[in-house]
C-alpha positions in Angstrom: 20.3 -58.8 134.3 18.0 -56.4 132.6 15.7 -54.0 134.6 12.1 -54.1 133.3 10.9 -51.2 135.1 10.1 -52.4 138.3 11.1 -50.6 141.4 14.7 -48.4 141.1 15.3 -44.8 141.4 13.2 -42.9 138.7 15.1 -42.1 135.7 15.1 -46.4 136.1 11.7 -46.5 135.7 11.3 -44.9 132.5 11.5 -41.1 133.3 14.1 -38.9 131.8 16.2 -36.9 134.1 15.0 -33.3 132.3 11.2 -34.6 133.4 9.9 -33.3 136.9 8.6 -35.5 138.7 5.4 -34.0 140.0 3.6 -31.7 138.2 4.1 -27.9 139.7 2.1 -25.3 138.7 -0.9 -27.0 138.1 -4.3 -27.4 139.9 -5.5 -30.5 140.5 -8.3 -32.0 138.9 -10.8 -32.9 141.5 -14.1 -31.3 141.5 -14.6 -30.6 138.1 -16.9 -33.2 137.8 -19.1 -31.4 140.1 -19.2 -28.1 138.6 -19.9 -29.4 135.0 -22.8 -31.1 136.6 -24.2 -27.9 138.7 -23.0 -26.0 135.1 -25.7 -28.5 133.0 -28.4 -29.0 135.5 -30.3 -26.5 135.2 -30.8 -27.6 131.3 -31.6 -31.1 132.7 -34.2 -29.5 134.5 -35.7 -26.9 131.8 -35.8 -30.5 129.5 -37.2 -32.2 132.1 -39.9 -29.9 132.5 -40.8 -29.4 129.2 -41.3 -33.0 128.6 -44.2 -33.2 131.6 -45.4 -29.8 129.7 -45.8 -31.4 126.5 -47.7 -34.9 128.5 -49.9 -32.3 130.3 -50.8 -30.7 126.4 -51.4 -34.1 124.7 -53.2 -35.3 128.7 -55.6 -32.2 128.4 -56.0 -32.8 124.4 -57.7 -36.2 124.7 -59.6 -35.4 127.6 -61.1 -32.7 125.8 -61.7 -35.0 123.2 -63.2 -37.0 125.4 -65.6 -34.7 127.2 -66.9 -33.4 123.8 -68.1 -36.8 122.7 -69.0 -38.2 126.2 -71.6 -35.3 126.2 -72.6 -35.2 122.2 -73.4 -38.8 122.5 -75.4 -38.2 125.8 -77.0 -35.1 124.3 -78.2 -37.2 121.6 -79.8 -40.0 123.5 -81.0 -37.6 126.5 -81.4 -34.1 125.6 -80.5 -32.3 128.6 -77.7 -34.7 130.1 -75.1 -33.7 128.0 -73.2 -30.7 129.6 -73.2 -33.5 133.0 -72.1 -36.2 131.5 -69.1 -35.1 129.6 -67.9 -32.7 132.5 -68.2 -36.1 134.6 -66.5 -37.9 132.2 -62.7 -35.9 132.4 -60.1 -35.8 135.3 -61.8 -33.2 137.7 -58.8 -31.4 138.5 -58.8 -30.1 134.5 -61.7 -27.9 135.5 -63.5 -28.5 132.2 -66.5 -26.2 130.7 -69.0 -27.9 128.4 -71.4 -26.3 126.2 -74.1 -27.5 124.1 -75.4 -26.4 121.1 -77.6 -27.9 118.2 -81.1 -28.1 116.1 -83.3 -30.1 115.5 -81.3 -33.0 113.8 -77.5 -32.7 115.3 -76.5 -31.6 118.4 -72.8 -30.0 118.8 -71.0 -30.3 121.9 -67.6 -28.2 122.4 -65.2 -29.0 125.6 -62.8 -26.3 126.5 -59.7 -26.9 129.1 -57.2 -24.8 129.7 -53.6 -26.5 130.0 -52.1 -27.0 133.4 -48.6 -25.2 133.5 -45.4 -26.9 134.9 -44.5 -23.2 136.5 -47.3 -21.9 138.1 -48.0 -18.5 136.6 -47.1 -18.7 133.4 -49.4 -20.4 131.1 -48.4 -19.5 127.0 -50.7 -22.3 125.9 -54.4 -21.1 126.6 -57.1 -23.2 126.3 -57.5 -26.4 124.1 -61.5 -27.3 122.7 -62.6 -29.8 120.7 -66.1 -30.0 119.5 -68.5 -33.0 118.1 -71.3 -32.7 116.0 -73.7 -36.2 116.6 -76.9 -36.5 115.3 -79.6 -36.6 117.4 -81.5 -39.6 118.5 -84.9 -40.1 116.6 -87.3 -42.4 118.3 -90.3 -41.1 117.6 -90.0 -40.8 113.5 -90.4 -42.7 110.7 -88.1 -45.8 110.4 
């Protein structure tokens, strides 16, 4: 009867006698796992936080965008409500500044907000503005 390799002494089971049966010398192999994941976490981490960096840029980009034409279109409807109405009209925690400026025919409104950092100290972006010329409202002229 021919022995398929199941159960026997071990040069019956496929080993050659000049192999060792256990491996001597080595280390094993547990816990490496573990350290290449503590070795590559902090890069998870910086990758991590530069993707809620970059939201927070494009975030603070449209609400500036949107604070400069909130408060150029209420400038030219209302003179005077303008600087208000587009501070009202962003996230309050941006802390936006609004300033007005115009003549008689446009009015130009400029929103300035200064990027929120991930790490708190360090901001390399500065400040982001957008401005919007309208033109002003006129009621009173000739059609």
């Amino acid at each position: 009867m021919e022995d398929r390799g199941f159960g026997g002494s071990a040069p019956e089971r496929g080993r050659t006698s000049a192999a060792p049966a256990r491996r001597t010398g080595w280390r094993s192999d547990r816990g490496t796992s573990i350290l290449e994941f503590t070795g590559f976490l902090p890069i998870l981490l910086f990758v991590g936080m530069a993707a809620i960096q970059l939201g927070l840029i494009g975030y603070a980009a449209n609400q500036a965008g949107t604070a400069a034409r909130t408060a150029a279109r209420s400038e030219s409807l209302t003179p005077g409500s303008g600087q208000g109405s587009g501070q009202s009209a962003v996230s309050s925690w941006l802390n936006p500044s609004v300033g007005m400026a115009g003549d008689g025919d446009t009015v130009t409104a400029t929103a300035t907000i200064t990027v929120p950092s991930v790490l708190p100290g360090i901001n390399p972006f500065g400040p982001i503005t957008r401005s919007v010329t309208m033109p002003t409202d006129d009621r009173g002229g000739t059609p």
